[in-house]
N, C-alpha and C positions, 0 to 999 in steps of 0.2 A: 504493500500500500504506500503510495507516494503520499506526504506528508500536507501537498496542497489538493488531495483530493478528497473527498466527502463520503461516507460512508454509504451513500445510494448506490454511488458511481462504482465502488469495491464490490456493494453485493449485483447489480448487474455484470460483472465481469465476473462473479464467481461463479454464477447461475450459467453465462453460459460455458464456461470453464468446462463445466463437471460434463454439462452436458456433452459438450465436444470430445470430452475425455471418456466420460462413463457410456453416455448414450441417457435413457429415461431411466434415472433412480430413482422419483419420486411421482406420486402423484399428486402432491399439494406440498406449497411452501405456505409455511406459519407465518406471517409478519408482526411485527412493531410496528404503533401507527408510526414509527420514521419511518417506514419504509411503504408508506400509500403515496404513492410517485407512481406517475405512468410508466413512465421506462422499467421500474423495475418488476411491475404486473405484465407488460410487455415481454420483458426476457423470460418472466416464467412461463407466458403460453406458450411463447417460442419453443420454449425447450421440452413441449407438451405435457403440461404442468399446471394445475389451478392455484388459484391463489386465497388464502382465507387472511385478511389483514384486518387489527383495531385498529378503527377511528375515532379520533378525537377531536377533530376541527370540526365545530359545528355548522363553522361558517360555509361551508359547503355547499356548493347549491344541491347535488345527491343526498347529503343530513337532512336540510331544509324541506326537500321532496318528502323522504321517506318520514319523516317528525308531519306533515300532512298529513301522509297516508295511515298511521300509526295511531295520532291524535285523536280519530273521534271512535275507534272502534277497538271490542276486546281482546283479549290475547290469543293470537292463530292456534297458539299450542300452550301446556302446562302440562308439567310433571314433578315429580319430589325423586332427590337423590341425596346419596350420601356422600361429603366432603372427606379430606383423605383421615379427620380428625373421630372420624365417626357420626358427625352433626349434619340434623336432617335439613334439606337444602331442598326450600320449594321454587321453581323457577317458573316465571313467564316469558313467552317471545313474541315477538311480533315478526313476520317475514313478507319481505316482497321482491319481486323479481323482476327483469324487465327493464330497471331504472339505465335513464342514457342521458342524466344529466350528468353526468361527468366527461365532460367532450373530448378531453386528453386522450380516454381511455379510448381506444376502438372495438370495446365488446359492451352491450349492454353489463350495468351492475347489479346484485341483491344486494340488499342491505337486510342485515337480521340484529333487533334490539333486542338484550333479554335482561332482566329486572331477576335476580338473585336472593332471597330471602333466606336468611342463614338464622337456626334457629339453635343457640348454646349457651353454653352458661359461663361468665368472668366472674371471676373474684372483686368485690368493692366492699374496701374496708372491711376486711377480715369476711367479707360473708360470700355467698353463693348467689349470682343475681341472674337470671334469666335474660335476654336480649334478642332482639332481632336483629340482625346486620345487613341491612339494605346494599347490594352495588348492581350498579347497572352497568353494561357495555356494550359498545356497537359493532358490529361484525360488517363488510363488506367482502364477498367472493365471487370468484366468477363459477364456483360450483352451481347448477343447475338445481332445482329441490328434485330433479328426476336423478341426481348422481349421488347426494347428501341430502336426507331428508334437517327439516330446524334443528332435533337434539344434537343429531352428527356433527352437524356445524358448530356448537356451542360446548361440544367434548371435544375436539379438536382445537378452538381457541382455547379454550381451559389445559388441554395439555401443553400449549407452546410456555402458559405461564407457571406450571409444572418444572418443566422443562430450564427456565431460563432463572428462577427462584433455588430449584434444588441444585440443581447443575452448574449454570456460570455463575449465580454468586456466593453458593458456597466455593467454589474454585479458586474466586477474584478473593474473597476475603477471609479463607481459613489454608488456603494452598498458594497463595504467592504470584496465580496467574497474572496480575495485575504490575509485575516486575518483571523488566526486560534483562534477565541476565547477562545470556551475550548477544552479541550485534552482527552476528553473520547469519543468512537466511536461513542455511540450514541448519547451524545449530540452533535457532531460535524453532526451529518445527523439532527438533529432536527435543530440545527440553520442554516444550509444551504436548508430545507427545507422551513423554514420562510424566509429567505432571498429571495428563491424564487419567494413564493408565494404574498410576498408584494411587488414585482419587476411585478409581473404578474396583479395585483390586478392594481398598479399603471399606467401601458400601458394604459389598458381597461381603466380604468375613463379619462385618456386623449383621446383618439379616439374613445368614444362613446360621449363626451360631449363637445370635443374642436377637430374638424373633420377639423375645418379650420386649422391647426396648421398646418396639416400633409399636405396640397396643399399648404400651404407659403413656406414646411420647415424650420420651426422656431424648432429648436433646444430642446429639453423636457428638459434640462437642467435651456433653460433659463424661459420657462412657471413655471420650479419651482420655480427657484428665485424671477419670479414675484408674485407668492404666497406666499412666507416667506415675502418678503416685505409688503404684503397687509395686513399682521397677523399682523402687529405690531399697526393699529389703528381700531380692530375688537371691541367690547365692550366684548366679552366675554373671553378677556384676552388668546386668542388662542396660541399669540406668545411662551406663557412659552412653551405648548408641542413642538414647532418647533424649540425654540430657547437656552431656559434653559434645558428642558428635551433631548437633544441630538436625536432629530426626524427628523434632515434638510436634512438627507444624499439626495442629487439628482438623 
């Protein structure tokens, strides 16, 4: 990535990278509303690929449309799920298909609204308090409701933020991802492949081996700590690699 270019202009060159490279690996890319740009909905049909992206710019004259359409009538779809914490999750959506106020684009758009009702319980002042947690989000895809029916669409954006919450920022901020160690191309791909793969490595031994963690939600942060601490009275003097050799990262 050259330093005066913009993260749009990186991910259409990756997209068709892979494509050129791999051929069709994917049938839909997830986006970040940074990445609702035509060109880079473009490169993904190109590489015959859909695209499911949140929006956030209201301003939009496709928002504007579909916030009409949506306005005077009830929810296309409703169903209740469960979130990854156990808490029951009533959802509404609105869908509409068709939309070609977005001129950039050269495919009609959907737009799908869904309204998220999270129903659990926090702690306030010492007690046990019930809540609801309202969030709403907007979805735009070039998926058809004949390829993706509404829930599909709205598990699919719900995975990318899975995806980009457990993955890159536990990465960026317990693994170091976020530090350029060295400055040649390829060993910046070898140390971020290790970075990876010992990020990967580590998941698996906790939920193949310690499965109760993940139904307490006990924190993988703090099961680490409790294992540096337990190295320091091991007989086989374990703590040097965790403690002296710079091996503690969580």
């Amino acid at each position: 990535m050259d330093k005066d270019e913009g993260e749009t202009t990186v991910a259409q060159r990756l997209i068709r990278r892979m494509a050129e490279t791999y051929g069709k690996i994917t049938d839909v890319y997830t986006l970040d509303a940074l990445f609702a740009k035509a060109p880079v909905i473009h490169a993904a049909l190109d590489a015959g690929a859909h695209v499911v992206v949140r929006m956030k710019e209201e301003r939009r004259r496709i928002m504007k449309e579909a916030n009409a359409c949506f306005a005077n009538r009830l929810p296309d779809s409703t169903w209740e799920e469960r979130d990854g914490k156990g808490n029951t999750v009533y959802v509404q959506a609105w869908d509409e298909e068709g939309l070609a106020q977005w001129p950039q684009v050269r495919v009609p758009m959907r737009i799908v609204k869904i309204i998220r009702h999270t129903n659990k319980t926090v702690i306030e002042a010492n007690k046990e308090v019930f809540v609801t947690d309202v969030v709403e989000r907007w979805i735009a895809t070039t998926c058809s409701s004949e390829k993706a029916d509404t829930q599909t669409i709205a598990q699919i954006a719900a995975a990318r933020w899975d995806i980009e919450n457990i993955g890159f920022r536990n990465l960026k901020t317990f693994n170091a991802l976020d530090h350029c160690f060295v400055h040649d191309s390829v060993a910046i791909k070898a140390m971020i492949g290790f970075q990876v793969l010992a990020f990967n490595l580590k998941r698996l031994f906790f939920f193949h081996h310690l499965p109760a963690s993940r139904h307490r939600d006990v924190p993988l942060r703090y099961l680490i700590d409790e294992m540096r601490e337990a190295t320091r009275w091991v007989s086989l003097h374990l703590y040097r690699w965790v403690w002296e050799w710079g091996l503690s990262t969580a």
